[in-house]
N, C-alpha and C positions, 0 to 999 in steps of 0.2 A: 504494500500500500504506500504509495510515494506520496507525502507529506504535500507537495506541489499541486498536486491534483486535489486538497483538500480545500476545504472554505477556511480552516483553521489549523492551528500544528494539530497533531495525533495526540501529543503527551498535555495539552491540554484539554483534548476531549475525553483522553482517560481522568486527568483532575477531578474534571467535573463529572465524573459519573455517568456522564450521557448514555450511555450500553448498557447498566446497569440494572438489570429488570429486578421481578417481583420472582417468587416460587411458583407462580400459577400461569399456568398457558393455556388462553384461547383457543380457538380452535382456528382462527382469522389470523391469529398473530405469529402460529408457529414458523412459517416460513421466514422470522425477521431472526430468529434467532441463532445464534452462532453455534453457542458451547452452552452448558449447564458448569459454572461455579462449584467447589467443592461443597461449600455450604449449603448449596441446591438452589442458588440464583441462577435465572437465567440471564446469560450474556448478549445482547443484541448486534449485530452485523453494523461496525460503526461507518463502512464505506457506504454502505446502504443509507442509513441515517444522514450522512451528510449528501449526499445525491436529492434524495426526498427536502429534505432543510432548502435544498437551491430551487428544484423543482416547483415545491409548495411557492418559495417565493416569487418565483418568476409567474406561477399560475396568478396569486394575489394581486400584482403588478399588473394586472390586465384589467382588473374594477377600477371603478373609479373611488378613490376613496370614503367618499361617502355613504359610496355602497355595500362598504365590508363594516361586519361587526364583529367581533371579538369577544370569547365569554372565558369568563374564571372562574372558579368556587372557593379553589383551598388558596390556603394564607398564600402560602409562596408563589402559586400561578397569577394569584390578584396584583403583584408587585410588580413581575416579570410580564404580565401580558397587557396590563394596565398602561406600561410606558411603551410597548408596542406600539398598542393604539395610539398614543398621543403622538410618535415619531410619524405612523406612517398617515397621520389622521381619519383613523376609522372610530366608530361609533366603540362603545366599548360597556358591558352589563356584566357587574360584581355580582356575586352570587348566584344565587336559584333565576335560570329565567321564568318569567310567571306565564303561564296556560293563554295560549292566546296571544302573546303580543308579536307574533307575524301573523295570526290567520282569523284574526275579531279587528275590524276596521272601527269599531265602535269604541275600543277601548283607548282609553288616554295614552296610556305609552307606544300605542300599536306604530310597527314599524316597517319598512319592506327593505329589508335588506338583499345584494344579492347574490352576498357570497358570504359564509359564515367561520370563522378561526374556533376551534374548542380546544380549551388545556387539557381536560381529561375527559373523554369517551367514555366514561366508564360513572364520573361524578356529577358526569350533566347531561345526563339523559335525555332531560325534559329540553333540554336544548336540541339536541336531535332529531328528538321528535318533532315540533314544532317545524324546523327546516324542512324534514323531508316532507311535511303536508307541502309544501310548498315549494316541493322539487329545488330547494337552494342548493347549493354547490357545499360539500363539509371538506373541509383541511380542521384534521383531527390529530392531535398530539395524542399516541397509545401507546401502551404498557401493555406487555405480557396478557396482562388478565383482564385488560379491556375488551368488547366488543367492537367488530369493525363494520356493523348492519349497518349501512343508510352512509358511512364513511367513503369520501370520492377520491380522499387524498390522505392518507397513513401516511405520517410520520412516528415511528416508533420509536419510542426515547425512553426513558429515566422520566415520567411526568409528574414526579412527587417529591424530588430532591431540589432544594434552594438551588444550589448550584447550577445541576443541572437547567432548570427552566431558564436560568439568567441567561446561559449561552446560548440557549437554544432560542428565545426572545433575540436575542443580542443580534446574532448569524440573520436572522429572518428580516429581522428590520433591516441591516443594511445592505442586506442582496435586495430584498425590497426597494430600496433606494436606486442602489444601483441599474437595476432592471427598469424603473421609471424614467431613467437619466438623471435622476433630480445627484446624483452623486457619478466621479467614474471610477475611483481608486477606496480601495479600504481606509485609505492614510486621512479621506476624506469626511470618513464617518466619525464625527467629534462625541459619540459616546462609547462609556467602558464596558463589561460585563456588570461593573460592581453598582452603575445606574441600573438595573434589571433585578437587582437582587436585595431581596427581603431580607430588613436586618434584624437579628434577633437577639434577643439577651441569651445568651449562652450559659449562664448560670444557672436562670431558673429553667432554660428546656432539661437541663443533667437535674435536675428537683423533681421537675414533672415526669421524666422516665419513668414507665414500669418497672421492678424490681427485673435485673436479668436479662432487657434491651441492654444493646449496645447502638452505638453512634455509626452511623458510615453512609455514603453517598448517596442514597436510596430519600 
């Protein structure tokens, strides 16, 4: 795997976990995966990941910004997919999306979006769902043990590790850029990783552990 054909070096896509899966495999997802981790992780196919990462973006690049929206639920996708949105100016819904708001024109938030970004497949269902009444276009960040139903564009990643999502937000927005014209050179994209990435008190997450977790890139 030559480093040069990558969007990013290698030994930072290992940093960040990005390959990183869960114990559990789909039935949709198996073909992303590499190897099984002695631990019983599955390891993700990281040349695959980053193809997908360019692909997704170059796909995104083609709405017009105000027609993509962007959804998040858990802490760390809402940091990382939050600043997404604001880079590439797409619409952007923290949490639960509510019943409805692409396919009830009556309702106050109702919105016609026409291409949709999801952090997790698997925590935002209802987001999903809602798209596919609507035949909308899904670029879905997936994990191992997500679902890939009603999914047009898999991107399989690490979708639950701080780290992880920051790069992978990070990568998206400025091939996104790039692909618009609005940028031509990496050197040009004036944000870090560490703008994508949720900051945490580190003391009380080692508090809030279950007795017998450990800590690692996941």
């Amino acid at each position: 795997m030559a480093e040069e054909q990558l969007l990013a070096n290698q030994n930072d896509y290992l940093e960040a976990g990005i390959h990183i899966a869960t114990k559990v495999r789909s039935p949709g997802m198996s073909r992303f995966i590499y190897k099984i981790r002695d631990d019983g992780l599955y390891l993700l196919d990281l040349k695959t990941i980053d193809t997908r990462i360019l692909t997704a973006a170059k796909m995104i690049a083609r709405y017009q910004p105000e027609d993509i929206v962007v959804t998040a639920s858990r802490i760390y996708a809402i940091v990382a997919a939050q600043k997404f949105a604001e880079i590439i100016s797409a619409k952007f819904i923290k949490g639960r999306v509510t019943p409805g708001v692409f396919t009830n024109p009556n309702r106050p938030d109702f919105m016609e979006p026409k291409l949709i970004v999801i952090s997790d497949s698997r925590n935002e269902k209802q987001a999903i769902k809602e798209a596919s009444k609507v035949n909308m276009p899904i670029v879905a960040l997936s994990d191992t043990d997500n679902s890939t139903k009603f999914i047009d564009m898999i991107i399989p990643s690490n979708n639950r590790g701080r780290r992880s999502l920051a790069f992978i937000y990070f990568l998206m927005a400025r091939e996104v850029l790039k692909a618009r014209g609005a940028i031509s050179t990496n050197e040009e994209f004036k944000f870090t990783v560490s703008d994508f990435e949720a900051k945490v008190d580190t003391t009380r997450q080692q508090q809030a552990r279950p007795e017998g977790m450990t800590s690692y890139q996941r």
